[in-house]
C-alpha positions in Angstrom: -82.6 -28.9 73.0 -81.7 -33.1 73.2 -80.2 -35.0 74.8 -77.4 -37.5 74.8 -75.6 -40.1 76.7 -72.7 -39.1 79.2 -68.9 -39.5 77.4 -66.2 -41.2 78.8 -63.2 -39.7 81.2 -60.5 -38.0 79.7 -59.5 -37.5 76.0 -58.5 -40.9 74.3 -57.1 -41.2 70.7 -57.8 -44.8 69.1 -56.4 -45.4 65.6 -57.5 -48.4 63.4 -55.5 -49.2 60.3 -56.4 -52.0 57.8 -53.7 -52.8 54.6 -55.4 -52.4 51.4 -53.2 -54.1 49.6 -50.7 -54.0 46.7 -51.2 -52.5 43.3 -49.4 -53.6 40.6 -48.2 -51.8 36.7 -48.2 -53.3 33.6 -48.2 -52.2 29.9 -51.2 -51.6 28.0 -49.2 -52.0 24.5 -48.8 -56.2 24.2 -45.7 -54.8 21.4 -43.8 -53.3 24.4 -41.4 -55.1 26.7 -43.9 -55.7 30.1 -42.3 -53.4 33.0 -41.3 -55.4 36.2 -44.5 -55.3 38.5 -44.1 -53.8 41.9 -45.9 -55.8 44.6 -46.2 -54.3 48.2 -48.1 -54.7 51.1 -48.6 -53.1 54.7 -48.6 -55.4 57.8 -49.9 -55.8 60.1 -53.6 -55.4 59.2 -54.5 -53.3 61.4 -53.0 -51.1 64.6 -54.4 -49.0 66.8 -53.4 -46.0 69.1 -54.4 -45.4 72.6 -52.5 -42.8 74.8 -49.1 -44.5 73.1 -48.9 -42.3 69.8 -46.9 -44.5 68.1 -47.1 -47.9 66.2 -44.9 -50.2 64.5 -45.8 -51.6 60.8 -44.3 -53.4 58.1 -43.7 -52.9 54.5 -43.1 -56.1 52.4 -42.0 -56.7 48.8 -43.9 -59.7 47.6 -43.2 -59.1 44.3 -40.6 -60.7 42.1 -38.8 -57.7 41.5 -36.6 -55.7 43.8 -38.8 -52.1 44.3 -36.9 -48.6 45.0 -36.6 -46.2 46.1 -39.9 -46.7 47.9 -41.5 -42.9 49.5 -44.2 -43.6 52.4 -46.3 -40.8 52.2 -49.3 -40.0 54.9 -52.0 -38.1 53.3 -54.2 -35.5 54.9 -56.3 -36.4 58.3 -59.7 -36.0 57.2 -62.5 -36.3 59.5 -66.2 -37.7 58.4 -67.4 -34.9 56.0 -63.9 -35.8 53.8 -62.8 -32.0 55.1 -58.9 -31.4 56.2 -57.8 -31.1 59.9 -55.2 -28.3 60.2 -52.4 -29.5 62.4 -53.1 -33.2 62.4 -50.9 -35.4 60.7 -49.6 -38.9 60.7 -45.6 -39.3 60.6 -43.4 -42.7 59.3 -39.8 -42.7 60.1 -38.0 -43.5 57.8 -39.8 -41.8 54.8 -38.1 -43.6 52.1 -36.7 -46.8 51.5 -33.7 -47.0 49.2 -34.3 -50.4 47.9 -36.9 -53.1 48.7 -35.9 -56.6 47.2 -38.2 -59.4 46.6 -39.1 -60.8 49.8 -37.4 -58.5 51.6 -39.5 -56.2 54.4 -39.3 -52.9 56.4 -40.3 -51.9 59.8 -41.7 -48.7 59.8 -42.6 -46.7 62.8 -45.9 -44.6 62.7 -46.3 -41.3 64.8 -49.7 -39.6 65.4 -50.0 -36.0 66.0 -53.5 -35.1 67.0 -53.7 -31.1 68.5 -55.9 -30.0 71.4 -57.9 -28.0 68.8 -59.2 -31.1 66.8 -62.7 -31.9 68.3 -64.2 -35.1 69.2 -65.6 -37.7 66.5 -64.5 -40.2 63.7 -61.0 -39.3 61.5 -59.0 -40.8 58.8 -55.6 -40.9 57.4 -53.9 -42.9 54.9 -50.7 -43.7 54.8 -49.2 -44.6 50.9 -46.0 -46.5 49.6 -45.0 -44.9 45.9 -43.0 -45.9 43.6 -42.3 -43.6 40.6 -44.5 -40.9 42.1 -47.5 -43.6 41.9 -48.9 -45.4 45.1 -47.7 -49.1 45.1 -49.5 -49.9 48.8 -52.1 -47.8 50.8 -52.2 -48.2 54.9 -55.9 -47.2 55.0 -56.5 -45.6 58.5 -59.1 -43.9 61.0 -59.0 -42.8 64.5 -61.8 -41.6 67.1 -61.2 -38.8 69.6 -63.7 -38.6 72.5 -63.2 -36.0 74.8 -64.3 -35.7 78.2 -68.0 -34.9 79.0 -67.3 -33.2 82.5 -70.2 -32.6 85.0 -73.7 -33.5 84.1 -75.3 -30.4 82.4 -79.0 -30.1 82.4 -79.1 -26.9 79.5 -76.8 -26.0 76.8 -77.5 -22.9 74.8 -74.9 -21.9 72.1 -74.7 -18.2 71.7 -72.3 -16.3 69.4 -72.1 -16.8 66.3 -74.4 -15.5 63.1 -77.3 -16.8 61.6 -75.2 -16.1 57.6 -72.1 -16.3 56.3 -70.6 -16.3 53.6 -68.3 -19.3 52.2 -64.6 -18.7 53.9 -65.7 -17.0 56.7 -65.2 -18.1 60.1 -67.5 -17.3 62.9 -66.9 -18.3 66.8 -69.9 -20.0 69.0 -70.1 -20.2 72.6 -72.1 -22.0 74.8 -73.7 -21.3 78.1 -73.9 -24.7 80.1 -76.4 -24.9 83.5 -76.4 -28.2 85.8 -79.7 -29.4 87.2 -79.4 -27.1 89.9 -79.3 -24.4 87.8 -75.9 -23.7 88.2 -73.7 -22.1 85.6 -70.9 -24.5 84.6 -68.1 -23.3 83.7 -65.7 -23.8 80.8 -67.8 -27.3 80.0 -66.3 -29.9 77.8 -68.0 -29.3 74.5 -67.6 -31.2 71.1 -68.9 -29.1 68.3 -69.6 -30.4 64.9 -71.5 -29.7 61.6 -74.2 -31.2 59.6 -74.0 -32.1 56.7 -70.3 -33.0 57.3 -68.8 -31.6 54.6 -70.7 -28.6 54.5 -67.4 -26.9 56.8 -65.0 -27.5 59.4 -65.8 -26.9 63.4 -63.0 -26.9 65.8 -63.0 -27.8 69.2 -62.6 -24.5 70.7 -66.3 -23.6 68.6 -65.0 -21.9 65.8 -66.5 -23.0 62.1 -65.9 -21.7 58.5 -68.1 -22.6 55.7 -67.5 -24.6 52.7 -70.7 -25.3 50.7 -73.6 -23.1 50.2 -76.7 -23.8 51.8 -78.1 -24.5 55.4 -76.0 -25.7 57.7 -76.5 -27.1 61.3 -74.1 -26.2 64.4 -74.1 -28.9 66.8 -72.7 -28.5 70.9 -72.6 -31.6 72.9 -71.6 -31.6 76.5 -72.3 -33.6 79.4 -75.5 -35.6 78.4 -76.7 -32.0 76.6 -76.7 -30.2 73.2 -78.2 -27.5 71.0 -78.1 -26.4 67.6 -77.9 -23.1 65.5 -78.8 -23.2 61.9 -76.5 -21.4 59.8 -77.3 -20.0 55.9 -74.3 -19.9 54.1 -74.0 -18.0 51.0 -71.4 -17.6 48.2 -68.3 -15.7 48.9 -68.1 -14.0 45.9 -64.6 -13.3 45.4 -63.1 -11.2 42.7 -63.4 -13.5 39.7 -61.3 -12.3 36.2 -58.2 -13.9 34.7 -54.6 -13.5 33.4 -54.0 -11.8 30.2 -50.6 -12.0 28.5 -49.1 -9.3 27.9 -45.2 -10.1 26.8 -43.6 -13.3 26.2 -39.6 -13.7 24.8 -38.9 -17.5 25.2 -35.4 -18.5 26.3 -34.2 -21.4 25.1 -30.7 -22.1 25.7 -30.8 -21.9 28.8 -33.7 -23.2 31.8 -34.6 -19.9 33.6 -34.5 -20.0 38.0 -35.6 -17.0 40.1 -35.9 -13.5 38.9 -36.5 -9.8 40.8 -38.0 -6.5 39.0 -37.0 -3.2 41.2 -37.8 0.1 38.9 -37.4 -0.2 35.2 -35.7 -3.7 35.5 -36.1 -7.2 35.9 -33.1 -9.6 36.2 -33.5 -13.1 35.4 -31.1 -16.3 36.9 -30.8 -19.6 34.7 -30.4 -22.9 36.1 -28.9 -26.3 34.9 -27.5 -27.2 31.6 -30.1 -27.4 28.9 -29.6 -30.7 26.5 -31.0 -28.9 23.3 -28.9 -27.8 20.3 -26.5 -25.3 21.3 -28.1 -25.4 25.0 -26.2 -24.0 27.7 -25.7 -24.5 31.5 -26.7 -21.6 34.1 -24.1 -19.7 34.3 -26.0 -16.3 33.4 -27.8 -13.3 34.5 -29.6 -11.5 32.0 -31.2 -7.9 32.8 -34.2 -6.7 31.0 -35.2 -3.4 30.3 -39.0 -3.4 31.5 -39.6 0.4 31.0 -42.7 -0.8 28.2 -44.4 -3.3 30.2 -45.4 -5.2 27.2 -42.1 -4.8 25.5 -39.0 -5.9 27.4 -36.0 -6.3 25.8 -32.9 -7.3 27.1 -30.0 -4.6 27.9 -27.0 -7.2 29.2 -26.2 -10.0 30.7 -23.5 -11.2 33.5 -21.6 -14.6 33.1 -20.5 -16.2 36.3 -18.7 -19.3 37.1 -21.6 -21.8 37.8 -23.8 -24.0 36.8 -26.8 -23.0 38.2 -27.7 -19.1 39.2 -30.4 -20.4 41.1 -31.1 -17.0 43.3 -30.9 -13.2 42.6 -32.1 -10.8 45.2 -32.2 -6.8 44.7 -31.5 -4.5 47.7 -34.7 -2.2 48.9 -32.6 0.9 47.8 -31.6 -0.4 44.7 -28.0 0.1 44.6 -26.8 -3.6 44.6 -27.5 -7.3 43.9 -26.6 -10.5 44.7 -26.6 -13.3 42.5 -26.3 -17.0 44.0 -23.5 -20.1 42.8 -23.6 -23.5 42.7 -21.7 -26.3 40.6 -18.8 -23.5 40.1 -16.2 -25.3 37.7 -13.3 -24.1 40.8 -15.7 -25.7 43.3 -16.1 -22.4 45.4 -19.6 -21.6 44.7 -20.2 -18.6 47.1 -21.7 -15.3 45.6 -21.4 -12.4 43.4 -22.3 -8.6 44.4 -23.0 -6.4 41.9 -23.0 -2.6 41.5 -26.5 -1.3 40.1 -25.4 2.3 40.0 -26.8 1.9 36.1 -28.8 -0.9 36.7 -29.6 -2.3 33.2 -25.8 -2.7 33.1 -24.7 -4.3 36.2 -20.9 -4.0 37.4 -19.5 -6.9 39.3 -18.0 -5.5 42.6 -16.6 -8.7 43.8 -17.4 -12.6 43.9 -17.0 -13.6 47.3 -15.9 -17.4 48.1 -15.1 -19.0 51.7 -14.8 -22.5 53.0 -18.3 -22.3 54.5 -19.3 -21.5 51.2 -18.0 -24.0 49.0 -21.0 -26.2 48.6 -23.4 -24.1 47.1 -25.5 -21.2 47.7 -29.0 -21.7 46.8 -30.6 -18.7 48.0 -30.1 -15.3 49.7 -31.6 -12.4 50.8 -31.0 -9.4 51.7 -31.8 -7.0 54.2 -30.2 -3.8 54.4 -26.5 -4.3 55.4 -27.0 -8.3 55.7 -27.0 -11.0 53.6 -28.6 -14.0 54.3 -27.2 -17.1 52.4 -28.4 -20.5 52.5 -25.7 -23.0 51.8 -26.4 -25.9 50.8 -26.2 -29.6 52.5 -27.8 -31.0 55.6 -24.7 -31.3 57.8 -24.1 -28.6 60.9 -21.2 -26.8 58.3 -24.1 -25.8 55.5 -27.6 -24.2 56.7 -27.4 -19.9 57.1 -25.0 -18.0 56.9 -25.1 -14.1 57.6 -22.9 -11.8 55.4 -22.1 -8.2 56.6 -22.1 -6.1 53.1 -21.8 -2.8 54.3 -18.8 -2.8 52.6 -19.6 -4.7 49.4 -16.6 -5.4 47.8 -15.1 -6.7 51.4 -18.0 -8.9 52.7 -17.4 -10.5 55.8 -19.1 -13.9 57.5 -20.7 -12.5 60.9 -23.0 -15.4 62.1 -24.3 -19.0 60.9 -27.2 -21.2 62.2 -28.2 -24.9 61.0 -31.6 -26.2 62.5 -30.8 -29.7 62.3 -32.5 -32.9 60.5 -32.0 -32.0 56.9 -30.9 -29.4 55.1 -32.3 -25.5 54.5 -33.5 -24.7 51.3 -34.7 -20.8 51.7 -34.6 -17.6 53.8 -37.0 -14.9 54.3 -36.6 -12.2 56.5 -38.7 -9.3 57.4 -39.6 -7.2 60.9 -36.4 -8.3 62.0 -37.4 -12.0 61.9 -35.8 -14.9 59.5 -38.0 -17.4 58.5 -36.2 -20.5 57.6 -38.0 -23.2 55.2 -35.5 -26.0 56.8 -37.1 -28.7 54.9 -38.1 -32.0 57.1 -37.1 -30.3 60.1 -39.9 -27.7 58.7 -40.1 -23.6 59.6 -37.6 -22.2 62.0 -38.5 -18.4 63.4 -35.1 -16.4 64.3 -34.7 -12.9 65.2 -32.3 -11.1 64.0 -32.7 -8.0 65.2 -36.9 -8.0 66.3 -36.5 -8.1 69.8 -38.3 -10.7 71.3 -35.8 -13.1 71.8 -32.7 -10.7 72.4 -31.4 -11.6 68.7 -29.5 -9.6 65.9 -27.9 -10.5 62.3 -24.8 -11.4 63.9 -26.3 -13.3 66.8 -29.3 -15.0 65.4 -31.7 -16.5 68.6 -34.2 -19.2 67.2 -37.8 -18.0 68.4 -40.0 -20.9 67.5 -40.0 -24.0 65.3 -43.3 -25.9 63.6 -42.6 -29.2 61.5 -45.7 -30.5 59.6 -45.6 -34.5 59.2 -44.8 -35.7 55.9 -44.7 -32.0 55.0 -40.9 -30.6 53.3 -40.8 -27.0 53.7 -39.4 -25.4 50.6 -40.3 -21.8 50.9 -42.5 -19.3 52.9 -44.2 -15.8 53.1 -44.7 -13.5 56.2 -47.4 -11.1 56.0 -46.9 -9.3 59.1 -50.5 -8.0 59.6 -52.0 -11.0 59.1 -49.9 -13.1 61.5 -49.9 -15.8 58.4 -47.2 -17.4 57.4 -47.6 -19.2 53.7 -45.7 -22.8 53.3 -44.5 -24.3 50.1 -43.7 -28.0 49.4 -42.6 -28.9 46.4 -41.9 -32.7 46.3 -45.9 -33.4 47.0 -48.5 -34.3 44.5 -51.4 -32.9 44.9 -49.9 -30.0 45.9 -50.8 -28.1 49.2 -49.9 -24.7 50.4 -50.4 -24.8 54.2 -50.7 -21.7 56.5 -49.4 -21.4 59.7 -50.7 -18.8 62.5 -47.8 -16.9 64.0 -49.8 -13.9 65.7 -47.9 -15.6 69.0 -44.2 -16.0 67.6 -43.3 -18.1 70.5 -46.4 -20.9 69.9 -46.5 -21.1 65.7 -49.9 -23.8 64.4 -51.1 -24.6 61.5 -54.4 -23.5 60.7 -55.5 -23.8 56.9 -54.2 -25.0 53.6 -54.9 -24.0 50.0 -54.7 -28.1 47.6 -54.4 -28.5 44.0 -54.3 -31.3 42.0 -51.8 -32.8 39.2 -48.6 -30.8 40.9 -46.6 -28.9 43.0 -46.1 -25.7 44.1 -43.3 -23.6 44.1 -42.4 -19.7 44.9 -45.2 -17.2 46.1 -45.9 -13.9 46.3 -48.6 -12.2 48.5 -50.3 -9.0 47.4 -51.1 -8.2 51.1 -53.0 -4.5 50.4 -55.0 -6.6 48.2 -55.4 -9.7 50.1 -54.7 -11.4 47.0 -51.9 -14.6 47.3 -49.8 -15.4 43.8 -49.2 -19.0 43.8 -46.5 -20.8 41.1 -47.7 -24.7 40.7 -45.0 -25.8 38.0 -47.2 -27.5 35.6 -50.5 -26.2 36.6 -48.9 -22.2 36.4 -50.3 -19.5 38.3 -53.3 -19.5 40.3 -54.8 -16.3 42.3 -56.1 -17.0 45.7 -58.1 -14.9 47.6 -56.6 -15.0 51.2 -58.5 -12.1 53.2 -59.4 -12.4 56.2 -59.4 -14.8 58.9 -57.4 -18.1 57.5 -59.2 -21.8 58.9 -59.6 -25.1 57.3 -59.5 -26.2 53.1 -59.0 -22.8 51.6 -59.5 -24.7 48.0 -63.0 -25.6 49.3 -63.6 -22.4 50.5 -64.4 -20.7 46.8 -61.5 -18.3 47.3 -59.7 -19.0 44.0 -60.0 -15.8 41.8 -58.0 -16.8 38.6 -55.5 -19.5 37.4 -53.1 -19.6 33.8 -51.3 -22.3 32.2 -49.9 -19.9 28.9 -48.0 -23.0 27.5 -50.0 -25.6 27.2 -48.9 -28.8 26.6 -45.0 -30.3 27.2 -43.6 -31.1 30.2 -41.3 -29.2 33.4 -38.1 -29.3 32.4 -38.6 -29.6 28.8 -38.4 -28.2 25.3 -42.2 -26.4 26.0 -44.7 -26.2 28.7 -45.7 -24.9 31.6 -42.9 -25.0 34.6 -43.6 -21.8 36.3 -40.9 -21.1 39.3 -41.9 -17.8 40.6 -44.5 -15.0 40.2 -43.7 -11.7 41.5 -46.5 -8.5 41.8 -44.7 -5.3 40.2 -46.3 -2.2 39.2 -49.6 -3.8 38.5 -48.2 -6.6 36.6 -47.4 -10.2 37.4 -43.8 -11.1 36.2 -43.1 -15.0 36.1 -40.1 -16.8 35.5 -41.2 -20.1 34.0 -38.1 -22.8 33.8 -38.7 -23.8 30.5 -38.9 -20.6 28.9 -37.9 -17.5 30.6 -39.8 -14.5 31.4 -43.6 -13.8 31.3 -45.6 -10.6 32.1 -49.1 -11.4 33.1 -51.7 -8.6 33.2 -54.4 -9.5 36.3 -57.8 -8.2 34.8 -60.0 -8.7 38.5 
């Protein structure tokens, strides 16, 4: 037992930020032309936050050459062990700058978001200009949270808990406070932390999972008091194997999008037009026979007016499928049913066009006699729209919903609830026929919204049992999948993330009876992640990665060869991935 000096009243947030500076490019090769050097830098030095959460800044070119556009991107809030903070972020407004000209400057408003759940002590945050993908200017930051000591306590014993753990797993500590009277004290202000730092994350409600192996010490400090519990912490040891390939046909006319296996088939979109001899635009659905596992071969195809068949979705029953447009030559986009009474030769029932649908579909699903399109655009006219199928080859427009702030990019919908990946404006939670908000698919009733600062939500997964919800953004580098905790629909938080260097993610799929998530990262491939249990803190620290492929090395996304895989999906034991550069792969897991 030891004791410390009393805290100060109430919870106060103070944020000191100092410019680091501009970096500059040049070439390396004295034979090459030199490329124009971008010069910014973040002003003032320093700014700090007190119960106002926001600050203004400026961003200055003081180069000689105009700089654009310019993203400001705020990384992870770390706090002193270098370990993320799930929920915390730090917000810029705007986010980009078109063009910077020599000279010219910015203001730039800065929004801290610090949750309840983040316990007292030291934090950082950085806060980059890039150019190119590479950071120009870095707004170094860090703020303190001290929380409110409360009554003098005399004791403080922290119960609960374990004495082991493995790596990942998250145990909850209590404390039982006394005054000098003797008194209980209840519900005491306690600020819980680790040593060392980084050895895992404690909350402030006394919950800690374990990063590193080895002895680690729980700290409780409240009103001049504190204990510790010494913690061992042993390896997770998570299934550990590989991929194996098992088929491989490349495509190489065309770039291949989103695919979907149901029985003996697997159908495969295309996307883009492909600048290689003969190369093609995506216009086409191609159906594979998939009866061999490790010998696909394709039965037929289905040519569509577009230009990208970015989406195809299969009903549960398998009787019909949907196929997305966009960049249609008659500028109507909308979609294409199709009959799958012989489903390795697909009959068009009807392509269905409207007004609302004439910018572009970009995905759909489908849920028993409802389709759920997402048009695109960012204006109130695009965002979902709900398609009553029951009569495929008369489809018929029942309800639409746009979140607002930018534009949706996917729909997922399960339980009754659709789970909107609405970009900027981040996850949107509908129901459209669960119940607890009075909804249905033709009078969708938004639940619950989360936006993650400086986080673009491109796609996500809803594992029901869990309460997790998996994110995707795919404009960030390093790449981060974060989780959010919806066991209470109404009150959705963040609560883990899973990082990876180098690139992006992109689609998922979640083998839940497993525990087992299937991540697509472009360039880096596909990476199994163990995700049993309960979720907290830096999955990636957490040794929970149980196997990773890149089967093309080499090249580049959207290229001639490489790596560039879009989406993995579990079938029968296999792992089918369309890759963008060349068309379908079938992965044997061997863990």
């Amino acid at each position: 037992m030891k004791w410390i000096p009393g805290g100060s009243a109430g919870m106060v947030v103070v944020l000191a930020a100092m410019g680091l500076g501009a970096c500059s490019s040049d070439s390396s090769d004295l034979n090459q032309p030199a490329e124009p050097e971008v010069q910014l830098l973040f002003t003032p030095a320093s700014v700090s936050f007190g119960e106002d959460r926001s600050r203004a800044v400026e961003l200055r070119n003081t180069g000689a050459d105009p700089a654009g556009p310019v993203e400001l991107a705020a990384l992870a809030v770390t706090d002193a062990g270098g370990n993320a903070v799930p929920g915390a972020g730090l917000s810029v407004s705007p986010s980009e700058v078109a063009t910077l000209n020599p000279g010219a400057s910015r203001a730039l408003t800065l929004t801290l978001d610090v949750p309840a759940s983040v316990s007292g002590g030291n934090y950082q945050v950085a806060l980059e200009a890039r150019v190119d993908g590479q950071a120009v200017a870095t707004l170094g930051s860090s703020f303190a949270v001290v929380q409110n000591d409360g009554p003098v306590i005399a004791t403080l014993d922290i119960t609960g808990g374990a004495a082991q753990a493995r790596q990942g797993e998250v145990l909850s500590f209590e404390v039982v406070a006394t005054d000098d009277q003797g008194q209980a004290v209840d519900d005491p202000m306690v600020t819980w932390r680790a040593e060392p730092a980084f050895s895992g994350l404690a909350t402030a409600d006394g919950d800690f999972v374990a990063y590193s192996v080895g002895t680690t010490m729980i700290i409780a400090e409240a009103g001049g008091a504190a204990d510790t519990a010494d913690l061992e912490v042993t390896s997770r040891n998570a299934p550990s194997g590989s991929f194996e390939v098992e088929w491989h046909e490349p495509i190489e006319l065309r770039y291949t999008s989103d695919h979907w296996e149901h029985g003996d088939v697997a159908y495969t979109g295309t996307w883009g037009c492909r600048a290689v001899a003969g190369g093609q635009c995506g216009n086409t659905l191609y159906v594979w026979d998939i009866t061999t596992r490790n010998a696909p071969f394709l039965t037929d195809s289905v040519r569509v007016d577009a230009r990208v068949v970015n989406d195809v979705k299969v009903r549960e029953d398998g009787t019909l499928a949907i196929i997305t447009h966009e960049a249609s030559n008659d500028g109507l986009n909308g979609i294409t049913l199709l009959d799958l009474a012989d489903p390795k030769a697909p009959v068009v029932i009807t392509r269905f066009v409207a007004p609302d649908l004439a910018p572009g579909i970009h995905n759909v699903w489908i849920d028993g006699d409802y389709a759920y399109l997402v048009v695109d655009g960012a204006v109130p006219s695009s965002g979902l729209r709900v398609l009553d199928i029951s009569d495929p080859a008369n489809p018929q427009i029942v309800a639409s919903f746009y979140g607002g702030g930018s534009f949706l990019h996917d729909v997922y919908v399960r339980d009754g609830l659709a789970f909107l990946s609405h970009w900027s404006t981040g996850l949107v939670i509908l129901d459209v026929g669960n119940g607890i908000a009075g909804g249905s698919p033709i009078n969708p009733v938004e639940v619950s919204r989360i936006a993650i600062p400086g986080y673009e939500v491109h796609n996500a997964w809803y594992w029901p049992e869990s309460g997790y919800v998996f994110l995707g953004d795919e404009i960030r580098v390093p790449g981060t999948v974060r989780v959010v905790d919806v066991n209470d629909l109404a009150s959705p938080r963040e609560v883990a993330s899973f990082t990876l260097a180098g690139a992006a993610p992109h689609n998922f799929w979640v083998d839940e009876a497993a525990g087992i998530a299937y991540f697509s990262w472009y360039e880096n491939g596909v990476h199994a992640v163990d995700v049993s249990g309960r979720l907290l803190g830096e999955l990636d620290k957490q040794a929970r990665q149980v196997a990773s492929i890149q089967y093309d090395v080499g090249g580049a996304c959207v290229s001639t060869s490489g790596t560039c895989s879009w989406a993995p999906q579990l079938h029968d034991g296999f792992i089918y991935v369309s890759d963008l550069n060349s068309g379908l792969w079938v992965l044997r897991p061997t863990f």
